[in-house]
C-alpha positions in Angstrom: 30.1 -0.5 24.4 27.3 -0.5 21.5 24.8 -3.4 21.7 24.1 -5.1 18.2 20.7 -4.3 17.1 18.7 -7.2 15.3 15.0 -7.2 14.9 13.3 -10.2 12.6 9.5 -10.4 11.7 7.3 -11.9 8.9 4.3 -10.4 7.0 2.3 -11.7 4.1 2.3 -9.6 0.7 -1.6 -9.6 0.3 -3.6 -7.3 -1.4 -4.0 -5.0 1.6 -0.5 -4.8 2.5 0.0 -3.5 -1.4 -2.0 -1.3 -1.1 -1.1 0.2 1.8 2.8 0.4 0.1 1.5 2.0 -3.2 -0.8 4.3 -1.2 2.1 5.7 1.6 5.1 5.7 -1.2 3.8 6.9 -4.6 2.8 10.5 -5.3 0.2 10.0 -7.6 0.6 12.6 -10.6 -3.2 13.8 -11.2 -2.0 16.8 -13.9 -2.3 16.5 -17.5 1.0 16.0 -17.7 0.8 12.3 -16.9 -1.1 11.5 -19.8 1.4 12.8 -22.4 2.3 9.4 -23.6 -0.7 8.1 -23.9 -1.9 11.0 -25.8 0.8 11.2 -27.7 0.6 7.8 -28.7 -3.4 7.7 -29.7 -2.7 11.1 -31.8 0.5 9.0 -33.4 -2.1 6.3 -34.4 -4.6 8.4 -35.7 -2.4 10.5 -37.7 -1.2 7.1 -38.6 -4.6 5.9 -39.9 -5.8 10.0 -41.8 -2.6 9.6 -43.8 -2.7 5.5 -44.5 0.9 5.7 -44.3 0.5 1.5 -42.8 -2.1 -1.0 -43.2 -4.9 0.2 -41.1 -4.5 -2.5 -38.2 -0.9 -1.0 -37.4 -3.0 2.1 -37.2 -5.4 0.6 -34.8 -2.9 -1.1 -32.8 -1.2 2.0 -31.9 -4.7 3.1 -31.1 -5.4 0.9 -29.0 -2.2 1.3 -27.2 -2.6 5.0 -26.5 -5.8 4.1 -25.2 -4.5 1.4 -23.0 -1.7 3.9 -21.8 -4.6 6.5 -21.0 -6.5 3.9 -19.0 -3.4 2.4 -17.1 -2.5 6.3 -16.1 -6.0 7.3 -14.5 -6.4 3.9 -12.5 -2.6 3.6 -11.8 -3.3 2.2 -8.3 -5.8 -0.5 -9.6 -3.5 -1.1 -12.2 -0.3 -1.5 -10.1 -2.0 -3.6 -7.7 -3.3 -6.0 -10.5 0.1 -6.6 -12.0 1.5 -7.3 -8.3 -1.4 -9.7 -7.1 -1.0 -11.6 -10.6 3.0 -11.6 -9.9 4.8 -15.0 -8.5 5.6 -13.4 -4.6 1.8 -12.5 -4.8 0.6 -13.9 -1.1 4.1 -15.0 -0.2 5.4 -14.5 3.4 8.3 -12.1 3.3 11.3 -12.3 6.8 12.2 -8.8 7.3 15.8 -8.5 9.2 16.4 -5.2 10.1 20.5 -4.9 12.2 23.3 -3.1 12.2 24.2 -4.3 8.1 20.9 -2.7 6.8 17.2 -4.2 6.0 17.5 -7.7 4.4 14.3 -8.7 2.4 13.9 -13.2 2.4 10.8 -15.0 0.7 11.0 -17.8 -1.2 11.2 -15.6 -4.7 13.4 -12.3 -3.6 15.9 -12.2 -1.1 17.5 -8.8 -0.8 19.9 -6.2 1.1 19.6 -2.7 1.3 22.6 -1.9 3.5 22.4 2.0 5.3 25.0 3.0 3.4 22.8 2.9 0.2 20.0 5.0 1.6 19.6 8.6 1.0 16.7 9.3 3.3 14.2 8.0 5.4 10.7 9.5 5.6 7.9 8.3 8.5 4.6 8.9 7.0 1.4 8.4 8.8 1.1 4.4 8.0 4.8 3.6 8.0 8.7 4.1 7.3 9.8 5.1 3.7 13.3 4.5 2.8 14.8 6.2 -0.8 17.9 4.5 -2.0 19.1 5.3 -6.1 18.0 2.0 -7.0 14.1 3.2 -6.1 11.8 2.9 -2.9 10.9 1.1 -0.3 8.1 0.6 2.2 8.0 -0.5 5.7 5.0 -0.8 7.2 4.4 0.1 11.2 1.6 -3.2 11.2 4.9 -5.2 12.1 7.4 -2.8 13.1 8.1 -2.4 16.4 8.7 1.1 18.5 12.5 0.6 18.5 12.7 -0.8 15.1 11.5 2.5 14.1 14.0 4.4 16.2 17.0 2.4 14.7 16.2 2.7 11.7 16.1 6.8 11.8 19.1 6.3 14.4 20.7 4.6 11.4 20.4 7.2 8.9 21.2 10.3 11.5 24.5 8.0 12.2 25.5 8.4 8.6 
């Protein structure tokens, strides 16, 4: 006989819990590489304004927008964390249910399911749970999981 497994707590999306999420789940690209659109777009632009193809503000404005891209790429985190403290579930409290379905999601903006069957793995890294789905990623923090929330939830994906 197999006991259900249900365990419910609340946390607050403030600026430290966000950053604790981009800094455990994003691998932050520091190559040359991740600055091909934006340098591909200020090189557009100035090509743009040596040939005076367009009006010279088009010109600029695609300047300015490769520039923008460079910036936004070399302070990603900063930049991420802007957009999400500026967002409407900024500073909302968030019920995480985590049972034998999957891990539901509530707050008064978002309410999600990510049922077990959807995720392809599960990664503990030194601040938390990771769990990769195809839609994307998402973040559990150990700051309000418990011990055996933990163990289900890699019980859950061995089980698949």
């Amino acid at each position: 006989m197999t006991t259900e497994f249900s365990y419910t707590t609340k946390f607050k999306l403030d600026k430290t819990h966000l950053a604790e999420c981009f800094d455990q789940s994003v691998v932050v690209d520091k190559s040359i590489m991740a600055y091909k659109r934006g340098i591909t777009t200020l090189v557009f632009g100035m090509v743009l304004l040596y040939m005076q193809v367009t009006v010279d503000y088009i010109s600029w404005f695609v300047i300015s927008l490769g520039v923008l891209e460079l910036f936004s790429t070399y302070y990603r985190k900063s930049w991420w964390l802007l957009r999400q403290m500026i967002g409407k579930s900024s500073n909302s409290e968030v019920t995480l249910i985590i049972d034998q379905q999957g891990v539901t999601t509530e707050s008064v903006h978002v309410n999600t399911v990510l049922q077990w069957q959807k995720i392809n793995a599960v990664e503990k890294t030194e601040l938390g749970v990771i769990l990769r789905h195809s839609d994307g990623v998402n973040y559990l923090s150990n700051s309000y999981l418990s011990a055996e929330a933990i163990d289900f939830i890699f019980s859950q994906k061995v089980a698949q």
